[in-house]
TIZABA-648647 format. One line per 4 residues: number of its first residue (from 0); their letters; for each residue x, y, z of N, C-alpha, C. Coordinates in nm, 3 decimals, decimal comma. Atoms other than C-alpha are relative to their C-alpha. Layout:
<recs>
NUM = a = X/Y/Z/X/Y/Z/X/Y/Z; ...;
</recs>
This chain:
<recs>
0 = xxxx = 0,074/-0,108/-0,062/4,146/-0,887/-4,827/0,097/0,119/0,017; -0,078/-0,114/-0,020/4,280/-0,554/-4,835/0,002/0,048/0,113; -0,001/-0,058/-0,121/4,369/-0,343/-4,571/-0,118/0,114/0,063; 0,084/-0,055/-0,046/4,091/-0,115/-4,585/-0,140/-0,080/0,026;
4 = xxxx = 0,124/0,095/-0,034/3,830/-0,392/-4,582/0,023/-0,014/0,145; -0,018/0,019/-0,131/4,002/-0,521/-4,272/-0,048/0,116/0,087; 0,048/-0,057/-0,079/3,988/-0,232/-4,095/-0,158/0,063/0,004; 0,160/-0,014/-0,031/3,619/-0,155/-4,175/-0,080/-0,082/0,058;
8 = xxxx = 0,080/0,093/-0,073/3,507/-0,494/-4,061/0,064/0,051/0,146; -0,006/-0,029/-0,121/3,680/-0,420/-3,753/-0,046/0,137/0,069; 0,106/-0,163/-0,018/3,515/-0,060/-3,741/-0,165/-0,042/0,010; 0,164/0,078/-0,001/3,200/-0,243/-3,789/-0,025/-0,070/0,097;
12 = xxxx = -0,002/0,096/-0,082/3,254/-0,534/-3,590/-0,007/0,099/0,163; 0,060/-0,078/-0,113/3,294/-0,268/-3,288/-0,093/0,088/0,004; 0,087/-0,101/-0,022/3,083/-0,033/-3,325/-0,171/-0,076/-0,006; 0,086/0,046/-0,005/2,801/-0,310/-3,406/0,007/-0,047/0,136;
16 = xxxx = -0,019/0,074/-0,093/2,902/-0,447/-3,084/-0,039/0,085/0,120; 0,030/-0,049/-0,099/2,863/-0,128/-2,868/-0,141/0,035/-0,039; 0,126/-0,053/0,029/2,530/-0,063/-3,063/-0,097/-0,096/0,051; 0,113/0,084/-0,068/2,360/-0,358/-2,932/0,036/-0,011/0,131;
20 = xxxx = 0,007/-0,026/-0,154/2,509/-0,329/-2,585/-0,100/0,128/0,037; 0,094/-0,078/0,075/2,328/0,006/-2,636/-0,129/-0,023/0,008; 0,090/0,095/0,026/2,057/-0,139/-2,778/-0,111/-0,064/0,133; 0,018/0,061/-0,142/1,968/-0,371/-2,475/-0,026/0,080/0,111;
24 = xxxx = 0,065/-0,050/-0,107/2,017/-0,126/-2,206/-0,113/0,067/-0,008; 0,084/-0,090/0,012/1,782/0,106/-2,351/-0,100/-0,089/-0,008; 0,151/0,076/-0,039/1,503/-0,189/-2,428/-0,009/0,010/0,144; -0,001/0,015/-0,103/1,547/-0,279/-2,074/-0,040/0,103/0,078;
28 = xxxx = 0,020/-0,134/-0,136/1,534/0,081/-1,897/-0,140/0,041/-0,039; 0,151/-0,034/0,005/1,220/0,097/-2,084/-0,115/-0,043/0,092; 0,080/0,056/-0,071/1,067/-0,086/-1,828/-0,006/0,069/0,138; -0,071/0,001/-0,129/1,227/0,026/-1,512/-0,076/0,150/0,045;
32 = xxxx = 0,089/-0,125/-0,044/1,107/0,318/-1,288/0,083/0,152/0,001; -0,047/-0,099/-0,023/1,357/0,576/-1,351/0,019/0,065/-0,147; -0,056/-0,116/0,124/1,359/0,875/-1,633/0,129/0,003/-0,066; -0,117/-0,062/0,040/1,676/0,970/-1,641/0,121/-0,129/-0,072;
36 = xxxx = -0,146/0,137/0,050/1,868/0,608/-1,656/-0,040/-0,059/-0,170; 0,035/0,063/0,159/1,627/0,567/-1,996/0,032/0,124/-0,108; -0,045/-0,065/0,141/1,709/0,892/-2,130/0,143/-0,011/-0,025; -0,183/-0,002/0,010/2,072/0,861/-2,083/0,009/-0,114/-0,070;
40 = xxxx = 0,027/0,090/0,063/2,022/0,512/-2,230/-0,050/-0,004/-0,151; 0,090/-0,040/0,129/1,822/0,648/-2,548/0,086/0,067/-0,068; -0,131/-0,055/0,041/2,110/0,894/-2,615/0,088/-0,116/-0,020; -0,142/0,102/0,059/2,378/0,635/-2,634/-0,061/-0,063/-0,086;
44 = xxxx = 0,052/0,048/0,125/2,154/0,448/-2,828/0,016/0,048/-0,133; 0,011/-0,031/0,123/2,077/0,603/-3,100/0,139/0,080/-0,031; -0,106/-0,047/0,016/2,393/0,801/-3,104/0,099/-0,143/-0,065; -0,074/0,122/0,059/2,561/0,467/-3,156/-0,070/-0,053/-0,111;
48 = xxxx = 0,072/0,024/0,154/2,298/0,384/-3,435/0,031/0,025/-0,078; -0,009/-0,054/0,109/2,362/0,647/-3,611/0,191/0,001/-0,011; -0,124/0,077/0,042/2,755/0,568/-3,631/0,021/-0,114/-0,043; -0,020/0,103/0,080/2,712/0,244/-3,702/-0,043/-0,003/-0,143;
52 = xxxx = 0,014/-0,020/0,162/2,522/0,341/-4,015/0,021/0,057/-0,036; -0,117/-0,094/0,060/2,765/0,621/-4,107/0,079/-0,128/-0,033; -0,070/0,078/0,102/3,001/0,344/-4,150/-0,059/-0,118/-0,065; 0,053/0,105/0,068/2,829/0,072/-4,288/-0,016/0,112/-0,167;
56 = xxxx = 0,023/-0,123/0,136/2,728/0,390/-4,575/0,136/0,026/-0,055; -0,145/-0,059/0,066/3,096/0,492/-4,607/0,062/-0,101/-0,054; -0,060/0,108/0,067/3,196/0,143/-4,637/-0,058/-0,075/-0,158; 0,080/0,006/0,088/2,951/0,082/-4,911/-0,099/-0,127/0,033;
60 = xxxx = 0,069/0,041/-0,054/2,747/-0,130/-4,743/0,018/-0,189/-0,063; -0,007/0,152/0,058/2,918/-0,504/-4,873/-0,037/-0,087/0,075; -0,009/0,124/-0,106/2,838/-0,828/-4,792/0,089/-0,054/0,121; -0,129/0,015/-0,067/3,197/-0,851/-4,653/-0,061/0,016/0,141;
64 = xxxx = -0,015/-0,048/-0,151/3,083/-0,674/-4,331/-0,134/-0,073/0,070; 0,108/0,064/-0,093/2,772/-0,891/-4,252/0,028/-0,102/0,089; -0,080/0,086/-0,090/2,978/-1,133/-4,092/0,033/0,113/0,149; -0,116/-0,100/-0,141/3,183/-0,864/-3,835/-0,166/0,070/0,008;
68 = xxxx = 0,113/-0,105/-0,073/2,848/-0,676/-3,803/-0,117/-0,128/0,116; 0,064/0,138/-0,106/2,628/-1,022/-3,685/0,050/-0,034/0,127; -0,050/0,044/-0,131/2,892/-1,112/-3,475/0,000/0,107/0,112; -0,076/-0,118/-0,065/2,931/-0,763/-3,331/-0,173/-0,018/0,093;
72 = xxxx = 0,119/-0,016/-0,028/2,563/-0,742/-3,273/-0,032/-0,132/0,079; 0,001/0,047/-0,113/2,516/-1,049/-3,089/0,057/-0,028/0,119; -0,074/-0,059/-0,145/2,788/-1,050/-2,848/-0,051/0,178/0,036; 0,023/-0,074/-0,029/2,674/-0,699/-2,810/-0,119/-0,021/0,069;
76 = xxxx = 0,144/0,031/-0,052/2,280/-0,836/-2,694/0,022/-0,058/0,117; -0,018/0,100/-0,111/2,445/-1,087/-2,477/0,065/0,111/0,145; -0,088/-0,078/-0,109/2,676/-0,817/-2,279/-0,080/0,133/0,025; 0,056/-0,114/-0,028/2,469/-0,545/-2,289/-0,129/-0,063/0,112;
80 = xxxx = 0,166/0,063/-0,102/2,140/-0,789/-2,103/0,115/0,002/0,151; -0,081/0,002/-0,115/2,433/-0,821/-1,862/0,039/0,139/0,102; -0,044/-0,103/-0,087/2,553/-0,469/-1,814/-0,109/0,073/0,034; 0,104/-0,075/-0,053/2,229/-0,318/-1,797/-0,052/-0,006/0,153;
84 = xxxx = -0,014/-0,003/-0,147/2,162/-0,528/-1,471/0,035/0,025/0,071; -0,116/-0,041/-0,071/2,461/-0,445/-1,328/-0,073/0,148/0,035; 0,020/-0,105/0,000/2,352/-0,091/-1,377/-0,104/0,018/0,095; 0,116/0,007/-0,076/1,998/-0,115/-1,236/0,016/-0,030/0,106;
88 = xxxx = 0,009/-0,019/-0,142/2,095/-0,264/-0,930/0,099/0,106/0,074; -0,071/-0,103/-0,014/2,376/0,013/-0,929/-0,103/0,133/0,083; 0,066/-0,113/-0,017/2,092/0,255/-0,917/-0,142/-0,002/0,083; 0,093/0,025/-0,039/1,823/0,102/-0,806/-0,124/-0,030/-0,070;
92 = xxxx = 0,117/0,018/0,063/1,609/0,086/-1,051/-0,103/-0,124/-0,053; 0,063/0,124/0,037/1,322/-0,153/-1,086/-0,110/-0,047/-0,092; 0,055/0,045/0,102/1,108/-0,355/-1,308/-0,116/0,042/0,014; 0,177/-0,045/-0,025/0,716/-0,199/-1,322/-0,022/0,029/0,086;
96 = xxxx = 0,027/-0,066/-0,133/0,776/-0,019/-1,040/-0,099/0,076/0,018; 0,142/-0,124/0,018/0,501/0,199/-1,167/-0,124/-0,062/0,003; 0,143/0,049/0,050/0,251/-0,041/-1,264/-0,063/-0,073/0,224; 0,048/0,028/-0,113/0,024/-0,133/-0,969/-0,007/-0,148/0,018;
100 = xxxx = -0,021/0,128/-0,047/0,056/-0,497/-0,798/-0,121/-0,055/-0,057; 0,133/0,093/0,056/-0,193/-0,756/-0,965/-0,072/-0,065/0,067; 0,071/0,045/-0,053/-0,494/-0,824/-0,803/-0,019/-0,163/0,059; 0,018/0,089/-0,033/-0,527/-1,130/-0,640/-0,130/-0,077/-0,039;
104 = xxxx = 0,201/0,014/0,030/-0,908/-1,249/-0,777/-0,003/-0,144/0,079; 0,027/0,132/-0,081/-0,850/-1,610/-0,579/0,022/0,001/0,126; 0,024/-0,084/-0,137/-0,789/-1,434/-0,283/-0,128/0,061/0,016; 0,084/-0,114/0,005/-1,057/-1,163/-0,330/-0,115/-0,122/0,018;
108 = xxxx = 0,113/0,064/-0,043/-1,317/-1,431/-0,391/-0,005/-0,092/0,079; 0,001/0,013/-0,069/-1,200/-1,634/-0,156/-0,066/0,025/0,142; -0,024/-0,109/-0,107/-1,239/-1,340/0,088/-0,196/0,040/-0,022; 0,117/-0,043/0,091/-1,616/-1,277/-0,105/-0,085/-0,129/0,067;
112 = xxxx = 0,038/0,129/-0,002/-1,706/-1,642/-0,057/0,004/-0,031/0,196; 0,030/-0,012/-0,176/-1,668/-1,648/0,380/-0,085/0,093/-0,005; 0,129/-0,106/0,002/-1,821/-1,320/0,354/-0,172/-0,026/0,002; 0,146/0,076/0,073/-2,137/-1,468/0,173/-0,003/-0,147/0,090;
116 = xxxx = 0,006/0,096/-0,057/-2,075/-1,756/0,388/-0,101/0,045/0,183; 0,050/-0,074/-0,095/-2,145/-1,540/0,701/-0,124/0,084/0,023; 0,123/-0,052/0,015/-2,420/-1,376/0,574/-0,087/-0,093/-0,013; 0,112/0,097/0,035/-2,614/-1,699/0,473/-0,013/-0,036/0,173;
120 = xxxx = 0,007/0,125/-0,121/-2,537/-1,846/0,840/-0,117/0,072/0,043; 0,078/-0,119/-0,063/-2,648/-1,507/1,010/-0,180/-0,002/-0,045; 0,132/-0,006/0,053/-2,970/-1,538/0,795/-0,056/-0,133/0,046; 0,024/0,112/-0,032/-3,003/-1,912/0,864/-0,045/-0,064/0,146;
124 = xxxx = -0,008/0,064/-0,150/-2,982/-1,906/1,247/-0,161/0,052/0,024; 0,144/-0,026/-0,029/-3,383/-1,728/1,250/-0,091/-0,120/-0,030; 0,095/0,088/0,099/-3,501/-2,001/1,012/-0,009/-0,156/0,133; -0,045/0,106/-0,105/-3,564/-2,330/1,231/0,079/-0,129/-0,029;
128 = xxxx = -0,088/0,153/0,034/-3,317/-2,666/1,242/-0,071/-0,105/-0,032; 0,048/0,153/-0,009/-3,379/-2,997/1,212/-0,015/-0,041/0,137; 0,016/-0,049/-0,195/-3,332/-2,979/1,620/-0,112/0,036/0,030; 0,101/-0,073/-0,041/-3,562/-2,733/1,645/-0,143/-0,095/-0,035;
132 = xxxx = 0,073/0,100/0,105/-3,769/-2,932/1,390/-0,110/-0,111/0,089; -0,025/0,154/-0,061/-3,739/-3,265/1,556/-0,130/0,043/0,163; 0,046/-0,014/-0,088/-3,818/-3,097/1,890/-0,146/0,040/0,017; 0,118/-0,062/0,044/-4,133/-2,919/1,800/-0,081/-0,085/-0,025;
136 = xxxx = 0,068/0,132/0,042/-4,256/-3,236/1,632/-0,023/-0,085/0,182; -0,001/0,132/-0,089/-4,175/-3,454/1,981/-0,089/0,105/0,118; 0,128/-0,108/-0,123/-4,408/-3,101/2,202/-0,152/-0,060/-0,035; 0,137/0,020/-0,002/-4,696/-3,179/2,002/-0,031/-0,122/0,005;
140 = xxxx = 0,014/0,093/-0,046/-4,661/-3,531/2,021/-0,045/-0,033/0,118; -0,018/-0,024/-0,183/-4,640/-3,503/2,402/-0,154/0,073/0,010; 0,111/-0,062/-0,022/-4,917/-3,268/2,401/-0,144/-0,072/-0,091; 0,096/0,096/0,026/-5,137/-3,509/2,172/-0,037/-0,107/0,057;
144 = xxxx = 0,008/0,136/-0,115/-5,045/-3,819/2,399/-0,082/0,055/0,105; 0,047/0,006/-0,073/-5,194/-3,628/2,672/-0,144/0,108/0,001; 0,131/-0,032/0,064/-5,503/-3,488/2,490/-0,089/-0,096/-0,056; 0,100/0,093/0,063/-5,777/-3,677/2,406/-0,091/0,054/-0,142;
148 = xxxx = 0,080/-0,027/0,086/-5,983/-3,634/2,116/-0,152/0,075/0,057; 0,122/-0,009/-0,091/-6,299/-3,628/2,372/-0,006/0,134/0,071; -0,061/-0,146/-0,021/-6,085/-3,329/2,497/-0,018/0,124/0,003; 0,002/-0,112/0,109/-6,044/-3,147/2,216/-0,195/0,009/-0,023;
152 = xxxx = 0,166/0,003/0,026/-6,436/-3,190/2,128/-0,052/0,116/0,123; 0,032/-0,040/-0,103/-6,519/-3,058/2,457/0,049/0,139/0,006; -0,071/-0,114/-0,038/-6,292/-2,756/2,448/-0,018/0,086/-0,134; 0,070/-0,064/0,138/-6,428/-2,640/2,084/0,136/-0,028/-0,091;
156 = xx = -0,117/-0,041/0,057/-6,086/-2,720/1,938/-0,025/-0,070/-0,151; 0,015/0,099/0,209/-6,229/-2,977/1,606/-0,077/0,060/-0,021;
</recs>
């Protein structure tokens, strides 16, 4: 290996390495609730993109460097998921801070379901029981035991 190979894999090998640190923060800040930490993030990005494929172009783009560029690029994914956090809680910034909290629907109908529970009772307490029922049944009983048929005849009630 010549000397200029060497040093291009190692031109490669770093610069693939800060492009996916890079890389990473900027997926990541895509989420988060602050502007500025994704444009500053978007800049280094692509700024580092476009150096890494300046040299990959100057180098002539050999197989040689797919090795030092792979490696560069995944230690770069791994350290960059790392430093981005770091950063975020640096700043504060958080995950879907924008998006609105997700409804609860097993709560809600929960909450739907007493509701409708309260309304059936409320409606239920006019209607009569089995109590009521029962009792009503054991008046006219009472009031038949001490009616006669001969009574009723007499009083125009058959």
């Amino acid at each position: 290996m010549t000397w200029p190979t060497i040093l291009a894999c190692a031109t490669i090998l770093a610069l693939a390495f800060i492009q996916n640190i890079s890389f990473s923060i900027v997926s990541r800040s895509r989420n988060r609730n602050s502007l500025k930490y994704h444009l500053i993030a978007s800049v280094f990005s692509n700024g580092i993109w476009f150096l890494t494929f300046r040299e990959l172009v100057k180098a002539d783009v050999t197989l040689t460097l797919f090795i030092p560029y792979t490696i560069g690029t995944v230690a770069g994914s791994l350290c960059g998921a790392r430093i981005s956090m770091w950063v975020e809680n640096a700043i504060g910034a958080t995950a879907d801070g924008h998006v609105t909290p997700k409804r609860d629907l097993a709560a809600e109908f929960d909450e739907f379901r007493g509701q409708l529970s309260e309304s059936i009772v409320e409606k239920l307490d006019g209607l009569p029981t089995m109590a009521r029922y029962e009792k009503n049944v054991q008046d006219v009983l009472e009031l038949l035991s001490k009616t006669s048929v001969r009574s009723c005849d007499r009083e125009g009630l058959s």
